[in-house]
C-alpha positions in Angstrom: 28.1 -165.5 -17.2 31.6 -165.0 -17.9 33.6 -163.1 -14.9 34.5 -160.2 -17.4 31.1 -159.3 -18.3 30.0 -160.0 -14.6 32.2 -157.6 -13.7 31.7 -154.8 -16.4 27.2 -155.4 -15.7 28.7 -154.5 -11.9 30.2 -151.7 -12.9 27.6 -150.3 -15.4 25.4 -150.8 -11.7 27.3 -148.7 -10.0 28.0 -145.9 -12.2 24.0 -145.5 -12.4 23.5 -145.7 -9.1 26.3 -143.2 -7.8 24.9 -141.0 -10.7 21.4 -141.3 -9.3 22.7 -140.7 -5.7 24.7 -137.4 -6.3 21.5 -136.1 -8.2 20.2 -136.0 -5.2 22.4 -135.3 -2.9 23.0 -132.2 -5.1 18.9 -131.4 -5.2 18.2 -127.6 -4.7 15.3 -127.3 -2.4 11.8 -126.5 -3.2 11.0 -122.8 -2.8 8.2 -121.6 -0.2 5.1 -119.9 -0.9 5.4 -116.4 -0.3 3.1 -113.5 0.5 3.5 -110.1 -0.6 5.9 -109.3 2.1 8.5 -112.0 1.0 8.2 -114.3 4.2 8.6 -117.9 4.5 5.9 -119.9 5.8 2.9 -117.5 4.9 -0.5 -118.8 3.1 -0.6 -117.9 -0.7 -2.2 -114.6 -1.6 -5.7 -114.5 -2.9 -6.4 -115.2 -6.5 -9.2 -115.3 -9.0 -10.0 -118.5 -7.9 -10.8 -118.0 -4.4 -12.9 -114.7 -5.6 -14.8 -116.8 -7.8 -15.9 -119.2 -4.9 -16.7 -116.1 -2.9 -18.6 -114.6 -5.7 -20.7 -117.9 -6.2 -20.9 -118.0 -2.0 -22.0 -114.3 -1.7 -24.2 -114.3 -4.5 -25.4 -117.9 -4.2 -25.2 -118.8 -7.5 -23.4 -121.6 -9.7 -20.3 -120.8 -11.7 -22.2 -121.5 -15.0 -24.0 -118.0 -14.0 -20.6 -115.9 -13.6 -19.6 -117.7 -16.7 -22.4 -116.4 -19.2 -22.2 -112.9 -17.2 -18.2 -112.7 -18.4 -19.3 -113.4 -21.9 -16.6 -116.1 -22.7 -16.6 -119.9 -23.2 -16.0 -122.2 -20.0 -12.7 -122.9 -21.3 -11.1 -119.7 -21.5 -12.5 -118.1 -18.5 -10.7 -120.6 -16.4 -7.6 -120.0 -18.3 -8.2 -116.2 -17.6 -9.3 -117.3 -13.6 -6.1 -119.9 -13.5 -3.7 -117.2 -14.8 -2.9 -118.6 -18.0 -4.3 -115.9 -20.7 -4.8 -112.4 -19.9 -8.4 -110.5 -21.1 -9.4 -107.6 -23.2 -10.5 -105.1 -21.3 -14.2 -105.8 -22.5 -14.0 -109.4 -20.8 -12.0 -107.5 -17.7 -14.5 -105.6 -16.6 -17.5 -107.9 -17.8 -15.4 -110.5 -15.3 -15.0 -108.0 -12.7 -18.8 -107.1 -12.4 -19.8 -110.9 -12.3 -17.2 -111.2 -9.8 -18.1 -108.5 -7.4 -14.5 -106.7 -7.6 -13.2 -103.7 -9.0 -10.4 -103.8 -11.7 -7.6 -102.9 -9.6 -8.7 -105.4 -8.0 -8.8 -107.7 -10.6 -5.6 -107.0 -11.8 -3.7 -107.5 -8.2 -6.1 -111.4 -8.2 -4.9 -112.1 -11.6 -0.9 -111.5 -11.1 -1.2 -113.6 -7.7 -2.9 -116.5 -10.2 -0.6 -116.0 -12.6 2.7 -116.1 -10.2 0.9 -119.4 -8.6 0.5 -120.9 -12.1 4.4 -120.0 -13.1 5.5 -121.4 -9.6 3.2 -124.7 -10.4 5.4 -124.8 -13.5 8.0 -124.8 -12.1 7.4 -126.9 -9.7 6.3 -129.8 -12.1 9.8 -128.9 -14.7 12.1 -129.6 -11.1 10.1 -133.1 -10.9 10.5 -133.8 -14.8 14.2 -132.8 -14.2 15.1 -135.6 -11.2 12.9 -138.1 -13.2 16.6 -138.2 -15.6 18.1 -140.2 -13.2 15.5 -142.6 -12.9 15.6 -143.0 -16.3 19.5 -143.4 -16.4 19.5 -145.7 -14.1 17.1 -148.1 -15.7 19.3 -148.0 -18.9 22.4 -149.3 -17.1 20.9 -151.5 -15.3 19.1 -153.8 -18.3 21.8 -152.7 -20.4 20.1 -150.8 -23.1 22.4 -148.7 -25.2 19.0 -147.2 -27.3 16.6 -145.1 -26.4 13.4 -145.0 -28.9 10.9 -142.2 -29.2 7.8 -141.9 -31.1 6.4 -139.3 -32.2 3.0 -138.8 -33.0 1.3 -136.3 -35.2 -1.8 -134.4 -33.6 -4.6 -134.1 -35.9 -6.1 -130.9 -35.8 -9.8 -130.9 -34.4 -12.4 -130.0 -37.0 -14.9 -127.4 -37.0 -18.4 -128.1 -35.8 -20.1 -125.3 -36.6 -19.7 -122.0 -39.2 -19.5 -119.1 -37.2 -22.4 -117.0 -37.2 -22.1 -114.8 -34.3 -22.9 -110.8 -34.7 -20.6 -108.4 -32.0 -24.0 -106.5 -31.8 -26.0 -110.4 -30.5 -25.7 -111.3 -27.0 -27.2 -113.3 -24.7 -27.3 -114.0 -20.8 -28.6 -117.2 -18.8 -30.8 -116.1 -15.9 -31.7 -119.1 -13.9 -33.0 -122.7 -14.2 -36.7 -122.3 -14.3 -37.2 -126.1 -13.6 -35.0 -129.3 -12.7 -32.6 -127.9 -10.4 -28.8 -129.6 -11.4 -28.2 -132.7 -9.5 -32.3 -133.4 -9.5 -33.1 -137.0 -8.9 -35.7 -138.6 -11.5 -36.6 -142.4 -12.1 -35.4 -144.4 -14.5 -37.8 -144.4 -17.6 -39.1 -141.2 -16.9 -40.2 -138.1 -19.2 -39.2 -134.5 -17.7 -39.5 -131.7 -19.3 -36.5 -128.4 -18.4 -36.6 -125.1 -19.0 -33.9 -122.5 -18.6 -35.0 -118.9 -18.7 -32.3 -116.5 -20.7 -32.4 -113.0 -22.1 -31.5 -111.2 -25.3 -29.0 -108.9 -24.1 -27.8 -107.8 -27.8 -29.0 -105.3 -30.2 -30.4 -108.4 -32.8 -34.3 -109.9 -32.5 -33.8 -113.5 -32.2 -35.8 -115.2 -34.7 -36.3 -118.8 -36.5 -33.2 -120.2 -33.9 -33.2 -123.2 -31.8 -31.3 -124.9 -29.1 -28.8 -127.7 -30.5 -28.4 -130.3 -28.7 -24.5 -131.0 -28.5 -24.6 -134.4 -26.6 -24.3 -137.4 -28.6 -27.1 -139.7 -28.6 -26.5 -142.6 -26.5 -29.1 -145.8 -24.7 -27.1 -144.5 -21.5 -27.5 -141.0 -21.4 -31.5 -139.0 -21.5 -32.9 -138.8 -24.5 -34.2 -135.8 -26.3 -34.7 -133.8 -29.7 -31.6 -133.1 -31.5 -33.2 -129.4 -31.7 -36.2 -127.4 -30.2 -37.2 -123.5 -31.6 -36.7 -120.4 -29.5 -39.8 -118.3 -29.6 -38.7 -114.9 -31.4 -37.4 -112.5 -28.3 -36.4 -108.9 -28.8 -34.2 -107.5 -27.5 -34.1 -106.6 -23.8 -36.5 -109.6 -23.6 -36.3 -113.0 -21.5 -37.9 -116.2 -22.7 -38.4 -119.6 -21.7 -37.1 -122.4 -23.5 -38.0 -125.9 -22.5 -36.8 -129.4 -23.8 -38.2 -132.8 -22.9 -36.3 -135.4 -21.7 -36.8 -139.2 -21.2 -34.5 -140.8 -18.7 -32.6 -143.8 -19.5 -33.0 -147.6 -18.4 -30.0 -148.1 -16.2 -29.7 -145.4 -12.7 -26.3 -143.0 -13.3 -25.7 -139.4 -13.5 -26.8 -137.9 -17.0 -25.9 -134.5 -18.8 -26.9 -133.1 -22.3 -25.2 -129.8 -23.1 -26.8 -127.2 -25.7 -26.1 -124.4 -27.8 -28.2 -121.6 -29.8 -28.1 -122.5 -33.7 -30.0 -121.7 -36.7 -32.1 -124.3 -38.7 -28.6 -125.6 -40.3 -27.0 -126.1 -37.1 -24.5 -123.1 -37.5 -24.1 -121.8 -34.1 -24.8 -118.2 -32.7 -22.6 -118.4 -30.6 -19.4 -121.0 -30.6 -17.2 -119.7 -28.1 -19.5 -119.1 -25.5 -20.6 -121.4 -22.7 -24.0 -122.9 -23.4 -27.2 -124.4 -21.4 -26.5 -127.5 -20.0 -28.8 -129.6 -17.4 -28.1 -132.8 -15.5 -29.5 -135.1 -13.4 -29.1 -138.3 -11.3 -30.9 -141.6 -12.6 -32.2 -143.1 -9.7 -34.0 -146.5 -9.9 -37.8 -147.0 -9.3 
């Protein structure tokens, strides 16, 4: 290499790296957790989270329980628990109950998740911001005068289901009445489980079934795609059972399932639904 354009790649080196030096040199610090009362060094306040753990300790029960109770789909009753969507007031207090809190109390939980969610936010832009440098630095030091970026077009999921769901049809999980989670069953094996829920709405349930949601697979336990819930009225519970036949190889093996009508349309979409799992154990 010539001495000139030794000398200029030297000098490209140095810029980046006195760049990437004073970036950090010129870091501001990471800020504390805080209490209430403002001072340095405290825990983090309570938040939904931790009253959901003591609402699943107190009550001994799994969160799949305090889920069904609130009445909203796995997904956005973490987002509500994590501080990330606030609820209507039906869902508030439906939450609060399940929880074992009142709604001043709920309210005081969900700020502290919330202000622990901003402050994770945060916390993750400062280390996007000094990731620059790094970046920088790797461009003068190969040379590269381009910087490329692809952009890619999200398709938007599709619809599964038509929603079908009546505001005056509920329904509320009561308790596995067989085949605990986390049950371990041979390889090979037929089992039948059956979960015991209630119709909590103002709508008799009648010609519906439990939809199977899992994909078929040689790896996961086998099953009807569907099986019919016996009519229930309401302010009834019933039993619904599905049979099951393990699969050849020992793992851990969940089917998840949703209330449907004899086209598949589900009841109700944006709730959680029954689910059971088990570990494959060989013989």
């Amino acid at each position: 290499m010539k001495p000139k354009l030794i000398a200029q790649s030297n000098k490209l080196m140095s810029l980046g790296l006195n760049f990437l030096s004073q970036s950090f040199i010129n870091r501001p610090k990471s800020p504390h957790w805080t209490r209430g009362n403002g001072k340095r060094g405290d825990e983090m306040s309570k938040n939904l989270r931790d009253a959901l753990k003591a609402a699943k300790k107190d009550r001994n029960v799994l969160s799949k329980l305090i889920i069904w109770e609130s009445g909203v789909s796995k997904t956005q009753f973490y987002r509500i628990i994590n501080g990330e969507e606030a609820p209507s007031p039906d869902t508030k207090n439906k939450m609060a109950k399940a929880l074992g809190i009142n709604l001043e109390q709920f309210d005081e939980l969900q700020n502290n998740s919330k202000q622990a969610e901003q402050n994770l936010g945060n916390s993750r832009k400062r280390k996007n911001k000094w990731l620059i440098p790094l970046s920088l630095l790797s461009v003068f030091l190969i040379g590269s005068t381009a910087l490329i970026v692809n952009n890619k077009t999200q398709s938007p999921t599709p619809n599964i289901s038509k929603n079908i769901a009546d505001p005056e049809d509920s329904t509320l999980f009561i308790k596995d009445v067989t085949i605990p989670d986390g049950t371990a069953i041979p390889i090979n094996t037929e089992f039948v489980k059956t979960w015991r829920v209630k119709n909590t709405g103002k709508v008799i349930w009648k010609d519906r079934y439990l939809k199977r949601m899992t994909p078929p697979s040689s790896l996961v336990c086998a099953s009807p795609n569907m099986v019919p819930i016996p009519e229930t009225s309401p302010g009834e519970t019933v039993d619904i059972s599905v049979t099951f036949k393990t699969p050849y190889l020992p793992g851990s093996c969940r089917t998840d399932w949703k209330t449907a009508d004899k086209d598949g349309n589900l009841y109700y979409p944006d709730m959680h639904g029954l689910f059971v799992i088990v570990t494959v154990v060989a013989d």
